[in-house]
C-alpha positions as CSV (number, residue, x, y, z in Angstrom):
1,X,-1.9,-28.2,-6.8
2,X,-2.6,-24.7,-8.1
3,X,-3.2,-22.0,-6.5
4,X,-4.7,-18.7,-8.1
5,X,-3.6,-15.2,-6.6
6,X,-3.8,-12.3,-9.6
7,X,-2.4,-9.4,-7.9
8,X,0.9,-7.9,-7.1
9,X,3.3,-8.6,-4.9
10,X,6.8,-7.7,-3.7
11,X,9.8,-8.3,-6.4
12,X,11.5,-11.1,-4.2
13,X,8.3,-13.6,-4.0
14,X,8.6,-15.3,-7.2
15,X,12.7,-16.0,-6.1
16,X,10.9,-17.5,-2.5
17,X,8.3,-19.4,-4.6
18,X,11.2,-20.9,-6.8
19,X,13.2,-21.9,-3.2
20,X,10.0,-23.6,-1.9
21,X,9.7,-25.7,-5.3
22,X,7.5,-24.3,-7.0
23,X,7.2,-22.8,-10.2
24,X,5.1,-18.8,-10.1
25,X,3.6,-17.7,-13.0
26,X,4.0,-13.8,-13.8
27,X,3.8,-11.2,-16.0
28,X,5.6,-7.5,-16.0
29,X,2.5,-4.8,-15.6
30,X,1.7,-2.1,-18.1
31,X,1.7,1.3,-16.9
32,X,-2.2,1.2,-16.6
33,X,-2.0,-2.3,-14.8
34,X,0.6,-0.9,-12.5
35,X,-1.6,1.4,-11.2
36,X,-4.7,0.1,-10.7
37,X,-3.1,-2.9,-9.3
38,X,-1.3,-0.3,-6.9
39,X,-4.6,1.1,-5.5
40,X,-6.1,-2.7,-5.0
41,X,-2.9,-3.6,-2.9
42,X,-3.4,-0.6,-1.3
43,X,-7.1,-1.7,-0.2
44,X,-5.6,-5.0,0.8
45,X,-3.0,-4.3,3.0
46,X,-5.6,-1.8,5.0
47,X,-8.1,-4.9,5.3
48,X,-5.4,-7.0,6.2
49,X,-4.0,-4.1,9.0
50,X,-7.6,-3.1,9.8
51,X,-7.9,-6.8,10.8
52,X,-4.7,-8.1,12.6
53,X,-3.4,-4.5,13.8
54,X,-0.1,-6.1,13.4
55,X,3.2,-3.4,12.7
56,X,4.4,-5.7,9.9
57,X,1.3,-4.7,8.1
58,X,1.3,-1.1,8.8
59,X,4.6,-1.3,7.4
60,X,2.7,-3.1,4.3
61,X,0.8,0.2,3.8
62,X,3.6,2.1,3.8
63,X,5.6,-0.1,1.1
64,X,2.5,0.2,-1.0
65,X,2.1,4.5,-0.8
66,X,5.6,4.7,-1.4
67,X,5.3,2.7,-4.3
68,X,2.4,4.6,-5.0
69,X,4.0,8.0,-4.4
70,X,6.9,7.0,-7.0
71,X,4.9,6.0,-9.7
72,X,3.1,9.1,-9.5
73,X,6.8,11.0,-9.5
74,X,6.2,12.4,-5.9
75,X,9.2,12.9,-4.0
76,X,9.3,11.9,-0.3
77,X,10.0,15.1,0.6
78,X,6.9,16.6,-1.5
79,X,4.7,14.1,0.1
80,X,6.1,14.6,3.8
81,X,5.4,18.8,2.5
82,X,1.6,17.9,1.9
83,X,1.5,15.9,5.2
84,X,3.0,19.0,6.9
85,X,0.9,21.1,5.3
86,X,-2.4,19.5,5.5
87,X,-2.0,18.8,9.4
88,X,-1.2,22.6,9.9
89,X,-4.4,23.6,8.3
90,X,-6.6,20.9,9.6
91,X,-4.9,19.1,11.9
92,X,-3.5,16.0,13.2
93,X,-5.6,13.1,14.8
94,X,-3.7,13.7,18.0
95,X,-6.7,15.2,20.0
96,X,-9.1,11.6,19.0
97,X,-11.5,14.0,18.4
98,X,-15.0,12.6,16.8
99,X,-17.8,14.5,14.5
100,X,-21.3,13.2,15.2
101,X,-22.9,15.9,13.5
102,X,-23.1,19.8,12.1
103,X,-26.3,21.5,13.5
């Protein structure tokens, strides 16, 4: 029986779909594809973290903003820079610190 996904997933899972016996159908994505289909897995994972609060899917975002990071030709060290950066100007989310409002 057939099963519909239409997103993108990890190189190795059509390899694993072959060893379970079954055939997956792909396609390579455009540029354009790439990256829109980049910023829905991104939305995924998070739902799917936001909901178990399991590690493995933490690490799930990760994979998907280093991808992300890559395609847009940021180097880890660039984006670990901005991080740096942004949390001496602003701040880190160390302090759990909550805005209600601005009078």
């Amino acid at each position: 029986m057939a099963r519909e996904y239409d997103k993108l997933i990890r190189d190795a899972i059509p390899e694993i779909i072959e060893r379970n016996g079954e055939t997956p159908l792909v396609h390579t994505a455009t540029e354009a594809e790439y990256e829109r289909r980049l910023r829905e897995k991104l939305d995924e994972e998070v739902a799917e973290f936001q909901e178990s609060g399991a590690a493995e899917e933490l690490a799930d975002v990760l994979e998907v903003v280093h991808a992300i990071r890559e395609q847009e030709g940021i180097s880890v060290e660039r984006l670990e820079q901005l991080r740096t950066e942004k949390a001496r100007e602003r701040g880190r989310f160390e302090k759990r610190v909550v805005l209600e409002r601005v009078e």
